[in-house]
C-alpha positions as CSV (number, residue, x, y, z in Angstrom):
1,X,-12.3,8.5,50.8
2,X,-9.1,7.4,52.6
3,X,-8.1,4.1,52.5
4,X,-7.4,2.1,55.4
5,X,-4.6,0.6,54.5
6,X,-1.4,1.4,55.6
7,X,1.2,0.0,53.1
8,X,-1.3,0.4,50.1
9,X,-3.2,3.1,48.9
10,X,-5.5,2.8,45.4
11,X,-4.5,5.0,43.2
12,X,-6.8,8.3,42.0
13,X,-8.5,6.5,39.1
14,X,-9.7,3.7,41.0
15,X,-11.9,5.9,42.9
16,X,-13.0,8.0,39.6
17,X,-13.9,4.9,37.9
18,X,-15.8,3.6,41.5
19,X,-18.0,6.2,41.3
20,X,-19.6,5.3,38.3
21,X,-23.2,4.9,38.7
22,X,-24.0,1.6,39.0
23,X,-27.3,1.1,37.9
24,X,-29.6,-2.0,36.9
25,X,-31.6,-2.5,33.9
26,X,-34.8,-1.1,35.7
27,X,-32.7,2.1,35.8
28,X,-32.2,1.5,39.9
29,X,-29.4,2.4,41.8
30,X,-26.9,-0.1,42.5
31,X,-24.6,-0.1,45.5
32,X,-20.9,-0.3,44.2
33,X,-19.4,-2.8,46.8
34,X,-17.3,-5.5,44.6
35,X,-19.8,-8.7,44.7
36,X,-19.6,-10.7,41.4
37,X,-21.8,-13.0,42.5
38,X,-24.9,-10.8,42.7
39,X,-27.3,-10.5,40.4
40,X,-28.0,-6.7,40.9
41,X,-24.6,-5.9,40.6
42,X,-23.5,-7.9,37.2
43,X,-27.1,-6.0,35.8
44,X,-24.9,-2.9,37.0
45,X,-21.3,-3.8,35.0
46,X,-23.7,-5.0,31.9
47,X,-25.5,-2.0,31.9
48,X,-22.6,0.0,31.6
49,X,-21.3,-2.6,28.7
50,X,-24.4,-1.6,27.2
51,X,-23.7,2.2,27.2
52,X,-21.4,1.9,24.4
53,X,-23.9,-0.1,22.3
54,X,-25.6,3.1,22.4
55,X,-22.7,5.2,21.1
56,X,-22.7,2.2,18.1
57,X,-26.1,3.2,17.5
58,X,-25.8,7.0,17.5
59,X,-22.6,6.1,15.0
60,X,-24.1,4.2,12.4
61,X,-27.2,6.6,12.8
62,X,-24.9,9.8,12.0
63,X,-23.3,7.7,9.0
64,X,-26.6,6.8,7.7
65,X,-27.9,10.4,7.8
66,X,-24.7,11.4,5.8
67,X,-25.0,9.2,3.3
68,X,-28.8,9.9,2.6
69,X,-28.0,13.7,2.7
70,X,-24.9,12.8,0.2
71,X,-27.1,11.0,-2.3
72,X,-30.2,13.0,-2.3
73,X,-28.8,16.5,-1.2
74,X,-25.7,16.6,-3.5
75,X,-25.3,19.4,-5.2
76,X,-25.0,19.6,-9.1
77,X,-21.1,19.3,-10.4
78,X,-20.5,22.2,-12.5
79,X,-19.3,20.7,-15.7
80,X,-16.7,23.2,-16.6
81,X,-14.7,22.3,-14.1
82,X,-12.4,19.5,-15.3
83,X,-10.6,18.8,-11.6
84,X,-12.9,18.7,-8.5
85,X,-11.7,19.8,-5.3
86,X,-9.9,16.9,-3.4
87,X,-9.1,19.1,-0.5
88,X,-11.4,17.7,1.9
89,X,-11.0,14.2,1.2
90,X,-6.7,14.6,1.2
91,X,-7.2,16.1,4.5
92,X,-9.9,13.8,6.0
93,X,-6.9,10.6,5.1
94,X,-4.6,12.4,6.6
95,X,-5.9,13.5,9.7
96,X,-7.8,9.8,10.2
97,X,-4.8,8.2,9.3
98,X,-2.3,10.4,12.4
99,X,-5.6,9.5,14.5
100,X,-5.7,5.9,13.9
101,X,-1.9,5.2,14.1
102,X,-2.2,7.4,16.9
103,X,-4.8,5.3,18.6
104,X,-3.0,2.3,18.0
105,X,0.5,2.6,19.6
106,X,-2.1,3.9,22.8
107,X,-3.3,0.4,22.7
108,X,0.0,-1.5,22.2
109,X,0.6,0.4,25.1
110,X,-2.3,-0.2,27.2
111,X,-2.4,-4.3,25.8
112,X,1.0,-4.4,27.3
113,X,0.0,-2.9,30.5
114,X,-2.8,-4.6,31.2
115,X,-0.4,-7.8,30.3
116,X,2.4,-6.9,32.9
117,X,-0.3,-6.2,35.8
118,X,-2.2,-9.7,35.2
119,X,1.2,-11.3,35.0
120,X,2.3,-10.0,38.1
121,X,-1.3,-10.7,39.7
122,X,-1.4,-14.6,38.6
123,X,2.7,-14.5,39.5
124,X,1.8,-13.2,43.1
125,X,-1.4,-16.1,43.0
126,X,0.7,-18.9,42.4
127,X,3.3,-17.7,45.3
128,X,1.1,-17.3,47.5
129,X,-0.4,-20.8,46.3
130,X,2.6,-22.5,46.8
131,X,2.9,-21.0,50.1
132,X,-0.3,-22.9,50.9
133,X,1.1,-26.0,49.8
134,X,3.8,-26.4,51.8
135,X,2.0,-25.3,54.6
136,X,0.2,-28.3,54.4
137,X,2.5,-30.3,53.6
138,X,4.3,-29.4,56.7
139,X,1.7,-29.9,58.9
140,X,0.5,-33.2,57.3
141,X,4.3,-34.8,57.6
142,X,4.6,-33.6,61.2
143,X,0.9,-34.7,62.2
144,X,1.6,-38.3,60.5
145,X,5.0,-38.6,61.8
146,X,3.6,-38.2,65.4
147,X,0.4,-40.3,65.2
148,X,2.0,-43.2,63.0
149,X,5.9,-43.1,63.3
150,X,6.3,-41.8,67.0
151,X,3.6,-44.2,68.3
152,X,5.0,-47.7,66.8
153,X,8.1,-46.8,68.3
154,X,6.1,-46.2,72.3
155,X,4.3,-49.3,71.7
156,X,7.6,-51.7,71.2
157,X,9.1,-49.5,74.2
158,X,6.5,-50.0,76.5
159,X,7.4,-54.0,76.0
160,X,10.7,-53.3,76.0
161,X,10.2,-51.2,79.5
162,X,7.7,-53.2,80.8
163,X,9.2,-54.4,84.3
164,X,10.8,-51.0,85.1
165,X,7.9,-48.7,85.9
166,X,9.4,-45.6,85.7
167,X,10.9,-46.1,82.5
168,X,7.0,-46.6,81.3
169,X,6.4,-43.8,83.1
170,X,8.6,-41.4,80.9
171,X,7.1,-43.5,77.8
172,X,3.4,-42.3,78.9
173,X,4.8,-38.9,79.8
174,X,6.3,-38.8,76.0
175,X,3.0,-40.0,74.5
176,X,1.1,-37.2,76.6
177,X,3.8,-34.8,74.9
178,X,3.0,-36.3,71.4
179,X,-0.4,-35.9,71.7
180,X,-0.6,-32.4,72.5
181,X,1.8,-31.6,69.5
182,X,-1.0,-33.6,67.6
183,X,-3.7,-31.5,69.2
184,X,-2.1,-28.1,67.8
185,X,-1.2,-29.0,64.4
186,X,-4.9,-30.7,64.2
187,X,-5.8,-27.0,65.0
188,X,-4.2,-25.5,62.3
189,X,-6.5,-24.2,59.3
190,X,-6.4,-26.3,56.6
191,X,-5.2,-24.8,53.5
192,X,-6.1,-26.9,51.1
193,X,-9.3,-25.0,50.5
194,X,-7.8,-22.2,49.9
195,X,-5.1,-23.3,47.9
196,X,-7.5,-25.4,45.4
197,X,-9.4,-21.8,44.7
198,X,-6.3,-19.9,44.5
199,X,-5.3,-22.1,41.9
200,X,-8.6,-21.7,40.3
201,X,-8.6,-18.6,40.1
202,X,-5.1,-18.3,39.1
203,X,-5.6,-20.8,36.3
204,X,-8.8,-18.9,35.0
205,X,-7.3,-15.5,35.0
206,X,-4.2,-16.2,32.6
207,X,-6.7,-18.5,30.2
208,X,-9.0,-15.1,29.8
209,X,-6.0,-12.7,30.1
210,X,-4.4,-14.8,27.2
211,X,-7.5,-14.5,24.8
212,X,-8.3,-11.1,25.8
213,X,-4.4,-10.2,24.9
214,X,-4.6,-11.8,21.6
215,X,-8.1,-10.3,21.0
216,X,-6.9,-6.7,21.7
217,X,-3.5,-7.6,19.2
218,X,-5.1,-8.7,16.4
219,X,-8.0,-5.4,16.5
220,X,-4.6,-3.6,16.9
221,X,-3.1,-5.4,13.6
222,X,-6.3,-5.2,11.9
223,X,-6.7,-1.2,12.5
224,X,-3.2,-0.5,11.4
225,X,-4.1,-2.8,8.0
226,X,-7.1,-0.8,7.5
227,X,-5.5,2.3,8.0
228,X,-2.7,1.4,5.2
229,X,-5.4,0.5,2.9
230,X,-7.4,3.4,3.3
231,X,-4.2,5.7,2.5
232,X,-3.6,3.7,-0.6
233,X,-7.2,3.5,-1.5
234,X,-7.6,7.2,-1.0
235,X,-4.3,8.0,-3.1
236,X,-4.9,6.0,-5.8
237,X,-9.1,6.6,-5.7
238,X,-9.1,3.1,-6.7
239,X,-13.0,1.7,-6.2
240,X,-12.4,-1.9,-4.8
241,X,-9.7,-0.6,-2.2
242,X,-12.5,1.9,-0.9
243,X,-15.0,-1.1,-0.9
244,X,-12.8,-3.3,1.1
245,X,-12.6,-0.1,3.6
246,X,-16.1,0.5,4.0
247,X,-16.7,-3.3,4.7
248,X,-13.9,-3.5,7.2
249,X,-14.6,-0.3,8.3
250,X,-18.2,-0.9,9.7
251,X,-16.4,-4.3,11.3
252,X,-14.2,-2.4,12.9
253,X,-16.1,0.7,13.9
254,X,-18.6,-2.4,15.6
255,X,-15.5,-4.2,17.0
256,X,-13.9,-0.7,18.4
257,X,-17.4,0.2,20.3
258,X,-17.8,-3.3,21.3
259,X,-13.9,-3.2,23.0
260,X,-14.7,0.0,24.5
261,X,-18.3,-1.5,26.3
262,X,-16.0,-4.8,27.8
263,X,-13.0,-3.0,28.7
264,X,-15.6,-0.1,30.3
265,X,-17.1,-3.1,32.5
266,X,-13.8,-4.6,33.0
267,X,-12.3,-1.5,33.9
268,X,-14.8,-0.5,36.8
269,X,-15.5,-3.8,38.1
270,X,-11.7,-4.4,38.9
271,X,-11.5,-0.7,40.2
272,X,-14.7,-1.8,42.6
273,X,-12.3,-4.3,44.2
274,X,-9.7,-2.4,44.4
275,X,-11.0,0.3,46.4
276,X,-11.8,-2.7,49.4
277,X,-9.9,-5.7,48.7
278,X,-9.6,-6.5,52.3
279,X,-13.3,-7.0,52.3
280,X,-13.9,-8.3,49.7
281,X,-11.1,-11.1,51.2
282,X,-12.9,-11.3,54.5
283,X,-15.8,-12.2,53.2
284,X,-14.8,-14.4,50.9
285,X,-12.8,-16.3,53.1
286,X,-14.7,-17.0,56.2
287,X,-16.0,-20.5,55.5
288,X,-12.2,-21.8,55.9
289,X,-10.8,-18.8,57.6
290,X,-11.4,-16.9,60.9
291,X,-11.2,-13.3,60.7
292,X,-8.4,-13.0,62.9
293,X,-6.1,-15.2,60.7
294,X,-7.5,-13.6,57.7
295,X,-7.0,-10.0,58.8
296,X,-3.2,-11.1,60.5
297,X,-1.9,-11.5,56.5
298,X,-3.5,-8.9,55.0
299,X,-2.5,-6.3,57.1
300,X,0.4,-8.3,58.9
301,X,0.9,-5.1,61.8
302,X,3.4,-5.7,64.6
303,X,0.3,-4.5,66.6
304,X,-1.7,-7.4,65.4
305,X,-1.6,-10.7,67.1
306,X,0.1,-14.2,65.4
307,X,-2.7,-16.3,65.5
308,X,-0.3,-19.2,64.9
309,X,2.2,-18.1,68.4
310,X,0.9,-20.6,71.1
311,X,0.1,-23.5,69.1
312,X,4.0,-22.9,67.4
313,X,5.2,-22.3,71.0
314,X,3.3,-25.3,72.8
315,X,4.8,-27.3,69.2
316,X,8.0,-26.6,70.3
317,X,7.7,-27.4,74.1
318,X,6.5,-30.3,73.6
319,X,9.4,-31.3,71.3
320,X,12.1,-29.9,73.7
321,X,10.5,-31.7,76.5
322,X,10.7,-35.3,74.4
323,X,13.9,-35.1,73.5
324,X,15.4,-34.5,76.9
325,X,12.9,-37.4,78.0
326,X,14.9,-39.7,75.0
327,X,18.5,-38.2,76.1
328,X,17.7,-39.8,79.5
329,X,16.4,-42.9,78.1
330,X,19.4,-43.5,76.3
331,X,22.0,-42.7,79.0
332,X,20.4,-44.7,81.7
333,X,18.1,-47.8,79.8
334,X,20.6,-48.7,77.1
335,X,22.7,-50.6,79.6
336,X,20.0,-52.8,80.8
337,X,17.5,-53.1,77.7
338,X,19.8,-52.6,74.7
339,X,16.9,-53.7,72.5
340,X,15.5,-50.6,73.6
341,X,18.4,-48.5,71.5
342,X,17.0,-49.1,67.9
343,X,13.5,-47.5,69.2
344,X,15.0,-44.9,71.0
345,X,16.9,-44.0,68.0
346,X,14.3,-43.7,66.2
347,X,12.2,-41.7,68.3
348,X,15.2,-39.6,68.2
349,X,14.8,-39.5,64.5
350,X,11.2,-38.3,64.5
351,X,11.4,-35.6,66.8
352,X,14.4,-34.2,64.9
353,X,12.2,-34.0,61.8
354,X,9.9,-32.8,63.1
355,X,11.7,-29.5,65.0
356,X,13.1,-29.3,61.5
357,X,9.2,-28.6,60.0
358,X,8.3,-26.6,63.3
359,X,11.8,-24.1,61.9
360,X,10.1,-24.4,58.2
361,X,6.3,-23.9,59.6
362,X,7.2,-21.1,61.5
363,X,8.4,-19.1,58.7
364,X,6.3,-19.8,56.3
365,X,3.0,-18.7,58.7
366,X,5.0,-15.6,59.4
367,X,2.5,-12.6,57.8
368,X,5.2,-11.3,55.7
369,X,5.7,-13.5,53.1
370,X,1.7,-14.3,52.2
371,X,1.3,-10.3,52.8
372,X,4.1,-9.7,50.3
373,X,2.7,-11.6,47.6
374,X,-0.7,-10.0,48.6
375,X,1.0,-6.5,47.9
376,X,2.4,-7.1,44.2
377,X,-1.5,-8.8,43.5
378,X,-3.0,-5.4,44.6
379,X,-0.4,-3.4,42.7
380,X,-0.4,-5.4,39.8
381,X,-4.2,-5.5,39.2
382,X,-5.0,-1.9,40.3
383,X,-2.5,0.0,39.2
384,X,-0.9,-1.7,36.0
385,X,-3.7,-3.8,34.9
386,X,-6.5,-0.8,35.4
387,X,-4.2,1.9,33.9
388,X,-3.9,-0.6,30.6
389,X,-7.4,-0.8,30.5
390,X,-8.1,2.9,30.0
391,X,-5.7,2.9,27.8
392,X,-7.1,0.3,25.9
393,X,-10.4,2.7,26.6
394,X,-8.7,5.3,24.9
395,X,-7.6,3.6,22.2
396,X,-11.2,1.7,21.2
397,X,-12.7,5.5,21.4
398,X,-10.4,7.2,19.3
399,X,-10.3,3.9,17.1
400,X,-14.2,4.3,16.8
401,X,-14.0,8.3,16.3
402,X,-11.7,7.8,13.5
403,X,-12.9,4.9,11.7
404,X,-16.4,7.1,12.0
405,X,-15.0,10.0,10.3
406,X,-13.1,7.7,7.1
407,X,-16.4,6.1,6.7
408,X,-17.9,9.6,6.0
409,X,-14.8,10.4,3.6
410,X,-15.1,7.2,2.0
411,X,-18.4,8.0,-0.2
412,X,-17.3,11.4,-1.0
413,X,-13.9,9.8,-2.7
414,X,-16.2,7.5,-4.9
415,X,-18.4,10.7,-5.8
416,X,-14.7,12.5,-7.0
417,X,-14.0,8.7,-9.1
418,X,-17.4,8.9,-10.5
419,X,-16.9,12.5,-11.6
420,X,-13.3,11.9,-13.1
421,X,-14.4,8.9,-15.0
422,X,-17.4,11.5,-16.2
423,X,-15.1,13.9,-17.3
424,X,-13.1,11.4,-19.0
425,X,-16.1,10.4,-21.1
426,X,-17.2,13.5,-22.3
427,X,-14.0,14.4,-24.1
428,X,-14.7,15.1,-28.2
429,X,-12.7,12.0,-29.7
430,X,-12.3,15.3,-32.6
431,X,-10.7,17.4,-30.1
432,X,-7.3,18.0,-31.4
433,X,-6.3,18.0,-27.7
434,X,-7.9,14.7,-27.0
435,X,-4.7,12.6,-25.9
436,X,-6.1,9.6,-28.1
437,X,-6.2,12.2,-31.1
438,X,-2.7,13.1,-30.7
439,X,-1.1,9.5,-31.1
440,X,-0.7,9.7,-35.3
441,X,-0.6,5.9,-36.8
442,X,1.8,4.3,-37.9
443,X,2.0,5.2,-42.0
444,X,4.4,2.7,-43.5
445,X,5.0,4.5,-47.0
446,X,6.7,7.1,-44.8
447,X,9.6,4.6,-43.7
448,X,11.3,5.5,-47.4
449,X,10.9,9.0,-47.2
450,X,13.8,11.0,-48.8
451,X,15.9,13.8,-47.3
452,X,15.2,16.9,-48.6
453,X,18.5,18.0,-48.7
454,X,20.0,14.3,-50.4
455,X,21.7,14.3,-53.3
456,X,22.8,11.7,-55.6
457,X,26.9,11.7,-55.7
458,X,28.9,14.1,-54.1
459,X,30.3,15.3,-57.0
460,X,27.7,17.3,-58.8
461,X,27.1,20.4,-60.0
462,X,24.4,23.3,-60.9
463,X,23.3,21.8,-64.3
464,X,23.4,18.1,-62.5
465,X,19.8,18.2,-61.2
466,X,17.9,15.0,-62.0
467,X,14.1,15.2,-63.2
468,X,11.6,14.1,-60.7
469,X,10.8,10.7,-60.0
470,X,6.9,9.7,-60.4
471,X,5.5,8.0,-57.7
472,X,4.9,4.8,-57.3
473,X,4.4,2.0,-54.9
474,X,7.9,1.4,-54.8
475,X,9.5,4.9,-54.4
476,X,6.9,7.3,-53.2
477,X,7.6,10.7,-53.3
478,X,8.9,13.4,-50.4
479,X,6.0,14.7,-50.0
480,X,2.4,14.3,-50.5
481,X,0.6,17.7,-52.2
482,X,-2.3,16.8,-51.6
483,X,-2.1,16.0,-48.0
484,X,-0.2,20.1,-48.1
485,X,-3.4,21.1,-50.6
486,X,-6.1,19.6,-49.9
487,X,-6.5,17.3,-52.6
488,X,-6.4,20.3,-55.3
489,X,-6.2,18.4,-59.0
490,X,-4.1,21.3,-59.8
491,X,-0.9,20.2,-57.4
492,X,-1.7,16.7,-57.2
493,X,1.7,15.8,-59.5
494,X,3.6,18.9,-59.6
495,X,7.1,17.6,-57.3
496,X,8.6,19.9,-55.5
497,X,12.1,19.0,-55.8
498,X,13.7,15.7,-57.2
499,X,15.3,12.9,-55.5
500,X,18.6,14.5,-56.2
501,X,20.2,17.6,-54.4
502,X,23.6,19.4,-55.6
503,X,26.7,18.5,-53.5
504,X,26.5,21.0,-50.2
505,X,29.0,23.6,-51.8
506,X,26.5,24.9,-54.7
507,X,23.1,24.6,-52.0
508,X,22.3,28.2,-51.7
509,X,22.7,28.8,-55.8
510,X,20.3,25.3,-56.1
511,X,17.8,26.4,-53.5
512,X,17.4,29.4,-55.3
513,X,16.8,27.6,-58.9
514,X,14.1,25.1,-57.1
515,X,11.9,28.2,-55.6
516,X,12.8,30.3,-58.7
517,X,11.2,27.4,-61.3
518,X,7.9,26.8,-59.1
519,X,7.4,29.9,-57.4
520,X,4.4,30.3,-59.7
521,X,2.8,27.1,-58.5
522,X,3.3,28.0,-54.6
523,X,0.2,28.7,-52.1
524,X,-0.4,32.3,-51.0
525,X,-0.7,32.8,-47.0
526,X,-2.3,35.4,-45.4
């Protein structure tokens, strides 16, 4: 399907997206002509909204099937095995996480694109808007100039004039000129029609464009929060982080498939104008416009006509043709009526403005600057704005895939928490390898233990060993037998070795004395 354009051409996935079958609620074929005011076809752009719901559905439906087969279906932990296998879960982060940052820097892109092409659309709007305006404008100063200005200054003439006939001939001649000036700019379309909806629609497309923007940047912000959460919350298996990612998860996963169903609509509805503007335009026009006018700026071909060329060219004429008549006037009449000069003058003035807004008029209802503005509207709006919004199509899908698949990880990370806090639990608080076993208290009486290689004075010899000391509160002894015996009556007092050692010269001779005098009292080990 070609279109018939010749200095625009939709691109390729206006098309793909215009044939979309358009169907009504009934399930009947719509046809997918761009009319937004009928009914059958806004059934067609909601029914296609409503196509996502159903992926919503068949979403939360897989989840809840996962989670009934994970909590009734589970198989058994076996409780040798002290670490479970995180494997899955590690990989499920990671591969949701590069999905969902992937997802979002497609729909910073598309948000921005989207932007730009509404931007330029409303831009090109308000040209062409302004165009309008001084259109009329021009039209209503020349038009009052001639039927207010132009005729005060005949009507004080034709006084002035009075007993010269020919002189109120030229006057009548003048007014004749005047009137058909009148005739062609009462002839001209009135733009003010136009221009009031043009501004409407201009005004209402940036207030949704702006609310849709923010919409779409604040999902964006909220999917790339979630995303860091879930990282964190998978990392450190912390319980409330992976509550506040299934709750926002769910509201997101909605949100995503909800996004994806209005930019769907959005997306094929826009393309359905874009295909046949021109239409569209005709028809939409034809109340205020003729057809001939209407097609002249859209297509604005040197084959095509200026609708506008005798009315400008009779405009002009008739101007041309007054001021010679004034020139005359003021060469010949001045001499005898110079009260006539002032009027004359004036008269003068008037026609000069008004050639001055025939220049003006003329360029402005020249095809190429309304068809310019008409240009950068298509191209903004079909080929910016609908590119952004499968991007932003992209982006709610693989937003909604992902989120899908970290809701499904989600409950198996609390199963791994609940079987690590399990495991914790069942550890033997008389395990010597319990980590709370190994922490000995603090024993206070062994702050003043003594050295057992201390002596008394440096100077000392073999024969200068003290006795033992007995223990008491104050000074307890090196070392506890009974703690080394097992409370045995038999080595409850027996010392080892006193508080005293010899000087470090005579240690090996005093060693051997000490192990020599109690050898007898020393355990056996096998």
């Amino acid at each position: 399907m070609a279109s018939s354009r010749q200095d625009y051409i939709a691109p390729w996935w206006t098309y793909w997206l215009h044939n979309f079958p358009h169907l009504q609620f009934n399930f009947q074929t719509v046809d997918s002509t761009f009319k937004p005011e009928d009914t059958s076809y806004q059934q067609s752009l909601i029914f296609l909204a409503c196509v996502s719901a159903v992926g919503l559905g068949l979403s939360l439906l897989v989840l809840s099937a996962y989670l009934t087969c994970l909590c009734c279906c589970r198989r058994e932990e076996d409780e040798e095995v002290k670490r479970p296998n995180t494997c899955c879960v590690t990989w499920a982060a990671v591969i949701t996480g590069l999905v969902i940052c992937s997802a979002v820097g497609v729909g910073f892109y598309g948000n921005s694109e989207t932007n730009d092409g509404i931007y330029q659309l409303t831009y090109s709007i308000y040209n062409a808007n302004h165009t309008l305006g001084s259109i009329g404008s021009l039209v209503g100063n020349s038009l009052g100039s001639m039927q207010v200005g132009l005729k005060e200054h005949l009507e004080r003439l034709d006084e002035i004039f009075s007993p010269r006939g020919d002189y109120t001939q030229t006057l009548r001649f003048m007014q004749q000129m005047a009137n058909n000036i009148i005739q062609q700019l009462t002839a001209m379309p009135d733009t003010r029609k136009v221009q009031v909806d043009l501004a409407a629609i201009a005004d209402k497309t940036s207030f949704i464009e702006y609310y849709r923007w923010l919409t779409y940047l604040l999902l964006l912000i909220l999917d790339l929060v979630i995303c860091l959460i879930a990282c964190l919350g998978l990392a450190k298996q912390s319980r409330w982080m992976l509550a506040v990612i299934m709750v926002c998860g769910v509201l997101t996963l909605i949100m995503s498939w909800a996004s994806l169903g209005a930019g769907t609509a959005t997306a094929v509805g826009t393309s359905d104008f874009c295909v046949s503007p021109d239409k569209f335009i005709v028809n939409q026009t034809k109340d205020s416009l003729s057809a001939d006018i209407v097609h002249y700026y859209l297509y604005c071909s040197q084959s095509l006509p200026n609708p506008f060329q005798q009315s400008l060219t009779i405009f002009q004429r008739s101007l041309t043709t007054m001021q010679i008549q004034v020139q005359g006037l003021l060469q010949f009449s001045v001499a005898v009526f110079p009260t006539a000069e002032k009027d004359l003058l004036g008269i003068q003035r008037v026609l000069n403005s008004s050639e001055f807004n025939l220049h003006q008029l003329t360029a402005l209802l020249d095809c190429r600057s309304l068809h310019k503005d008409y240009l950068e509207a298509l191209l903004g709006v079909c080929y910016d704005g609908v590119e952004g919004l499968l991007y932003l199509c992209l982006f709610s899908l693989l937003a909604a895939c992902a989120f899908c698949a970290l809701l499904c990880a989600v409950p198996r990370a609390w199963t791994l928490i609940a079987i690590r806090d399990r495991d914790y639990d069942d550890i033997d608080e008389e395990d010597p390898f319990n980590p709370s076993r190994r922490i000995t208290p603090y024993n206070p009486s062994r702050a003043q233990v003594h050295s057992f290689c201390s002596y008394s004075s440096s100077m000392g010899s073999q024969t200068s060993l003290h006795p033992p000391l007995q223990a008491t509160s104050s000074t307890p002894e090196y070392m506890n037998q009974s703690m080394l015996f097992e409370r045995n009556p038999r080595y409850e007092n027996v010392p080892l070795i006193g508080s005293g050692s010899p000087p470090p010269s005579l240690y090996p001779q005093t060693f051997r004395n000490i192990f020599t005098q109690h050898e007898d009292h020393l355990p056996v080990y096998d």
